[in-house]
C-alpha positions as CSV (number, residue, x, y, z in Angstrom):
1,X,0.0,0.0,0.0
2,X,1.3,3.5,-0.8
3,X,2.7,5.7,2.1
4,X,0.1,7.3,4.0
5,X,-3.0,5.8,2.1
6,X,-4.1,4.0,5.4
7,X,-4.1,6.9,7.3
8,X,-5.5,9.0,4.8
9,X,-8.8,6.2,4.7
10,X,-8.6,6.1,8.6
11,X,-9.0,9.8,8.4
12,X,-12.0,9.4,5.2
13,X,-13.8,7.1,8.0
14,X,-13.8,8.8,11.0
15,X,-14.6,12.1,9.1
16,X,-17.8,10.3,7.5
17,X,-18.7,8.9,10.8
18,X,-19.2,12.6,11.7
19,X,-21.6,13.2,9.1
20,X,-19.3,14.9,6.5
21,X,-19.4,13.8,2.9
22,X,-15.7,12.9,1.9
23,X,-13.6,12.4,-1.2
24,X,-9.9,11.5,-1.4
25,X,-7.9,12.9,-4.3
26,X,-5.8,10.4,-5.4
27,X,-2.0,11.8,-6.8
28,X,-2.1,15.1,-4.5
29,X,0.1,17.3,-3.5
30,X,4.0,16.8,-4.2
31,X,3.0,14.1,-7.2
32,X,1.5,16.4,-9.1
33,X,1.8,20.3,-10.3
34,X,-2.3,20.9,-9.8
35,X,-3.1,22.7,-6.4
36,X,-4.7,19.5,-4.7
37,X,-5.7,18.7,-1.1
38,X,-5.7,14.8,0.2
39,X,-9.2,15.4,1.3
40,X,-12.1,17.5,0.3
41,X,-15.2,17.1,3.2
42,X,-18.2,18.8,3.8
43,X,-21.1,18.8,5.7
44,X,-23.9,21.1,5.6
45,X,-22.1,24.1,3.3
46,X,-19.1,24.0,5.4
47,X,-16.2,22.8,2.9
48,X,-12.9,21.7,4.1
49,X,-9.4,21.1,2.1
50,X,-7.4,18.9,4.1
51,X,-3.7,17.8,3.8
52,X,-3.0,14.6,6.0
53,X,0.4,14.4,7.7
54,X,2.0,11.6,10.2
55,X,5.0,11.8,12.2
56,X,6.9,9.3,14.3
57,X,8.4,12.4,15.7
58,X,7.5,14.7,18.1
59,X,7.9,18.0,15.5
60,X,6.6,17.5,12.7
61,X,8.0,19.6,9.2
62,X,6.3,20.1,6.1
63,X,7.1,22.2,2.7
64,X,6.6,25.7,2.0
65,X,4.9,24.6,-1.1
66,X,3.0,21.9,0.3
67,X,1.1,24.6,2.4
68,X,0.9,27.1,-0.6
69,X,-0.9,24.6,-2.8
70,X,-3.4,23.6,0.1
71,X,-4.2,27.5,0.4
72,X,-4.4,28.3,-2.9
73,X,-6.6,25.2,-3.7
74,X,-8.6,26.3,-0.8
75,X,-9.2,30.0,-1.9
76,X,-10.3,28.8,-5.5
77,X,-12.4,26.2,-3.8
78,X,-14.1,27.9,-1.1
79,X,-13.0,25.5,1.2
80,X,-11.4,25.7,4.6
81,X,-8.1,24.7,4.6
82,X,-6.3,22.6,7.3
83,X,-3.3,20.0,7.6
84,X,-4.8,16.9,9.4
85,X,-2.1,15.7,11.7
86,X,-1.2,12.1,13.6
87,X,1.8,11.9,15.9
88,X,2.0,8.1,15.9
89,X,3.0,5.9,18.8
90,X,1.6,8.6,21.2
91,X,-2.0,7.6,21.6
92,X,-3.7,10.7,20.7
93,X,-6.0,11.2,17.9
94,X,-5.6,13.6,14.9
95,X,-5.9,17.2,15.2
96,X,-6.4,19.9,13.0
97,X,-4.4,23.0,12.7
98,X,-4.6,26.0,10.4
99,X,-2.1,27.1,7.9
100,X,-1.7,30.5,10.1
101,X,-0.6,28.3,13.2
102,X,2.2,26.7,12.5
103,X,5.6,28.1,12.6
104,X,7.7,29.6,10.0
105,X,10.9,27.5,9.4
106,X,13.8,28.3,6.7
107,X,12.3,26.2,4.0
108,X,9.0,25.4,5.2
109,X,6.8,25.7,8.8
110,X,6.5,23.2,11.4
111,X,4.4,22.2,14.4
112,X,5.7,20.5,17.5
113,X,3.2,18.2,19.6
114,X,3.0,20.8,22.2
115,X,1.9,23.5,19.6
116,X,-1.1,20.9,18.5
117,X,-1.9,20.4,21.7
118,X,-2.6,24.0,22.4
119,X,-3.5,25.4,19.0
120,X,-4.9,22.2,17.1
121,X,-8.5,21.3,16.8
122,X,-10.2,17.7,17.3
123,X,-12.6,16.2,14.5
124,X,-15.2,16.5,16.7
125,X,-14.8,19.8,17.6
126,X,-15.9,20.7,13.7
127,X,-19.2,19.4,14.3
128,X,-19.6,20.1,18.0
129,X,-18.9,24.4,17.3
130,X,-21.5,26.0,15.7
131,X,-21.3,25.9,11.4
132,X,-21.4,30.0,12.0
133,X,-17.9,29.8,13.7
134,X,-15.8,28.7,11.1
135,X,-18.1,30.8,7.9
């Protein structure tokens, strides 16, 4: 199976089991020039464009680009965008985190597991704040 397809179906599940309708782009991202998310979901009007990340490490680094596509797909789209992300071998769940929260790097930005701790999101926290907040 192809790095990071499990997670991203793990992720496809527990986002449907929350009512969202969800599509996985296959050949997003670095594997091709189009501005494509892993994930498109929605649920009631509320559109999301989600890049899916896992780390065995406790920071977790991703590229400049890689954030610029998920924006600019997002902006054309209409669609929220957030970086979907799974420390593994911790325990915890994923959490969400905006492009604007995570930290700038030389070539890229990064976000530690005490940042997503404090400024990340849980799935259920998209469904359990009003629809209003995040419009």
């Amino acid at each position: 199976m192809v790095r990071g397809v499990r997670e991203e179906r793990e992720l496809i599940h527990r986002l449907d089991s929350l009512g969202f309708a969800v599509l996985r782009a296959p050949a997003s991202g670095s594997r091709t020039k189009l501005d494509r998310p892993d994930i498109l979901a929605g649920r009631k009007g509320f559109v999301l464009a989600i890049e899916v990340k896992t780390s065995r490490k406790k920071t977790f680094y991703v590229r400049k680009e890689s954030v610029e596509q998920l924006i600019r797909f997002s902006d054309r789209f209409g669609a929220k965008p957030y970086l979907a992300i799974k420390f593994k071998h911790t325990g915890l769940d994923w959490f969400l985190v905006k492009p604007e929260n995570l930290v700038k790097t030389g070539k890229g930005f990064k976000v530690s597991l005490n940042d997503l701790k404090m400024k990340g999101e849980s799935l259920e926290s998209l469904v359990t704040k009003s629809l209003t907040e995040y419009l």
